[in-house]
N, C-alpha and C positions, 0 to 999 in steps of 0.2 A: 423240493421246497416245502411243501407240505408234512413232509417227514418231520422238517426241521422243526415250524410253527409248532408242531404236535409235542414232539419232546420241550418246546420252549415251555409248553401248556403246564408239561407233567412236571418240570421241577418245579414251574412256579407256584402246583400247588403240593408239592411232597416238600416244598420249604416254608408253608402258609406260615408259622411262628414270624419268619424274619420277612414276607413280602407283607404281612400285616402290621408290621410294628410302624409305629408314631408317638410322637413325644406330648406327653402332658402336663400337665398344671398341676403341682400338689392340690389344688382344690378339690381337681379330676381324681386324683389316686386318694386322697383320704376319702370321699366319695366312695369310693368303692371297698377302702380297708374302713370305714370304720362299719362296727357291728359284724362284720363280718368273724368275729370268734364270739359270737355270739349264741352259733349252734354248739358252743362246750362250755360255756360259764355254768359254773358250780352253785350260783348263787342264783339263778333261773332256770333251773332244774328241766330238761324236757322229757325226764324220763328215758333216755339215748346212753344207754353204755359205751364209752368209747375209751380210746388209747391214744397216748400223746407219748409220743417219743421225740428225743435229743439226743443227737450223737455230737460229738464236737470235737475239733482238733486242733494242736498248736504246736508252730515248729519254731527255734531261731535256725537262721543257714549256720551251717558250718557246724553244728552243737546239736548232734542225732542224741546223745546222754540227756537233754530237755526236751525232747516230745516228747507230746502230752494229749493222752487221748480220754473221750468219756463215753457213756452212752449209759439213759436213762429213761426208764419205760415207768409210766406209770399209768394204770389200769383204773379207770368209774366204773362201779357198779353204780354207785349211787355218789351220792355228796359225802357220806359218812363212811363210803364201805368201798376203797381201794387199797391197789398194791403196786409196792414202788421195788424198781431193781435197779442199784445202781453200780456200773462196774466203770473204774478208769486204771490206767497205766500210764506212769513214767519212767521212760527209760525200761528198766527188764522188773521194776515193781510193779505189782497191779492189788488191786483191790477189790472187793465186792461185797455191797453192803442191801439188806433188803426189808422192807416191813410192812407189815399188815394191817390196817385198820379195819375192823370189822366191828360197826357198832360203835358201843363207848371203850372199845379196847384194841390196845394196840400192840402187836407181835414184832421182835426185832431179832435179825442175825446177821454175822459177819463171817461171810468164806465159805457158806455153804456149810456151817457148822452148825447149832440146837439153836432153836425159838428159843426166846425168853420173852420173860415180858417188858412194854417197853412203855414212856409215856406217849401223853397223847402229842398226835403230830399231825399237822396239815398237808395237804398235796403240797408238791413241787412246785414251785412257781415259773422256774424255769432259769435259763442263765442269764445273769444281771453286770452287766458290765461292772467293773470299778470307778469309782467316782472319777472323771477328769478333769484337766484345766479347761475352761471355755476354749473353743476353737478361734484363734486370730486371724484366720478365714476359711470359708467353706463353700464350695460350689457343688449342688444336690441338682441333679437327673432325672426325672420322671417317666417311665414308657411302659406302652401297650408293647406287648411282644406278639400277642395271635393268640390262638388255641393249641394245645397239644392233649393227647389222652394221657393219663393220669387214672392208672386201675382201669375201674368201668366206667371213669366219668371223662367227658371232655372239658379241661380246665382253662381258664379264661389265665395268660401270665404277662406278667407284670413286673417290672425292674424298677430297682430304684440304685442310683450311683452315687456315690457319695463321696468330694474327694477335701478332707480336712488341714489343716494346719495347726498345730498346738506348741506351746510357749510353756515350757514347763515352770511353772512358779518359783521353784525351789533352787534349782542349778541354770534354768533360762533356754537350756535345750530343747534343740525343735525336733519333733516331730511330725512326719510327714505320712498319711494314711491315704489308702482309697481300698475304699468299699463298695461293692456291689451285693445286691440283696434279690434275689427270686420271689416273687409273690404266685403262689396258684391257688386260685378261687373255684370251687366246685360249681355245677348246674345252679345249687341254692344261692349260693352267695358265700358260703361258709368257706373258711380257709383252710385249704387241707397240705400246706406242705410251704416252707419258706428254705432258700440255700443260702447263707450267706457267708461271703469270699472278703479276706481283707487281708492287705499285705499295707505293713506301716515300719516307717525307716526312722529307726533314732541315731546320728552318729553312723557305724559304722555300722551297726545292726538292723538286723531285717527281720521283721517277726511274720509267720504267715498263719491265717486265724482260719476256723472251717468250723461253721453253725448249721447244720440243719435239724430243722425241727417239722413235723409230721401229726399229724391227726388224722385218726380213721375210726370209725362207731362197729361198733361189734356183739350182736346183742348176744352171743357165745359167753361173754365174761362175765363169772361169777368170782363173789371173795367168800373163800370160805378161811376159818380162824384156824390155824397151824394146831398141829398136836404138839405139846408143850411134853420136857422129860419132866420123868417122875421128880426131881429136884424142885422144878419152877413150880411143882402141880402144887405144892405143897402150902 
């Protein structure tokens, strides 16, 4: 009997994410997201070198020739002085484009080919949906999930579920979505990793969506300016 109680002990807590999880209030979860990318704002500098990456992917079923994947790293020294790589594929195309800011100047190439020079450009902002039609109804999820480790840190996670309805304006086609979203929050407060899953039905189509985006400080990174060919030197 004893045996038993003991093993009840150990899953209950080698599964603390899910015995800890309960439902909250958006009041509750913005509470805790907001400010919290506030340890990478560009525009309140803390001195913190760090790397923000996006990978993301999209399928329709049935139609493997439309996946569609990305991934996109871009490196702070500073406010003025990073580096962005951004590589995707479709289908058996792919691409990869990358550039430099260092300073008041900016370095560009495609494919792993020569620097050039390029204009000036701002970081990544990241990926921005397309404009939609208002939702004609929506039911939103709020939860505590528990703690899991996350690197060196133990991260505080968070879900948010989202499940939409949309009336397309133009031909009146509905659309049918649900999303789910990961939040993990670091020791400080600061956000260092979101997953987010969505599968949406228009008609006979089924679209499946994959976001994840990631932040980690690295005081390693430095930007130094590309060697340019003797053409661009000129």
């Amino acid at each position: 009997m004893k045996n038993i109680v003991w093993l009840l002990i150990v899953l209950f807590i080698s599964t603390g994410v899910y015995a800890q999880e309960k439902a909250l209030t958006q009041a509750q979860f913005d509470a805790v997201h907001q400010g919290s990318l506030e340890a990478w704002s560009l525009d309140n500098w803390r001195g913190k070198p760090f790397r923000r990456i996006i990978i993301t992917g999209s399928r329709l079923e049935g139609r493997p020739q439309t996946d569609y994947t990305s991934k996109s790293i871009v490196e702070y020294a500073s406010p003025t002085d990073f580096r962005t790589v951004y590589e995707s594929s479709l289908g058996a195309k792919k691409s990869k484009t990358e550039s430099v800011r260092a300073g008041d100047k900016t370095y560009l190439r495609k494919d792993d080919g020569d620097w050039q020079n390029g204009t000036r450009q701002s970081p990544m902002e990241g990926v921005k949906p397309p404009p939609a039609d208002k939702a004609a109804s929506e039911d939103v999820e709020y939860k505590f999930l528990g703690t899991e480790k996350l690197g060196n840190q133990t991260a505080k996670v968070y879900a948010v579920h989202v499940k939409t309805k949309r009336i397309n304006s133009a031909d009146g086609q509905e659309t049918i979505a649900d999303t789910t979203t990961k939040y993990w929050f670091g020791e400080d407060g600061a956000l260092l990793k979101t997953d987010m899953v969505a599968e949406s039905r228009t008609g006979e189509k089924t679209y499946h969506t994959l976001v994840t985006q990631i932040w980690e400080a690295d005081e390693n990174i430095k930007i130094i300016a590309p060697t340019l060919n003797a053409a661009q030197q000129k």
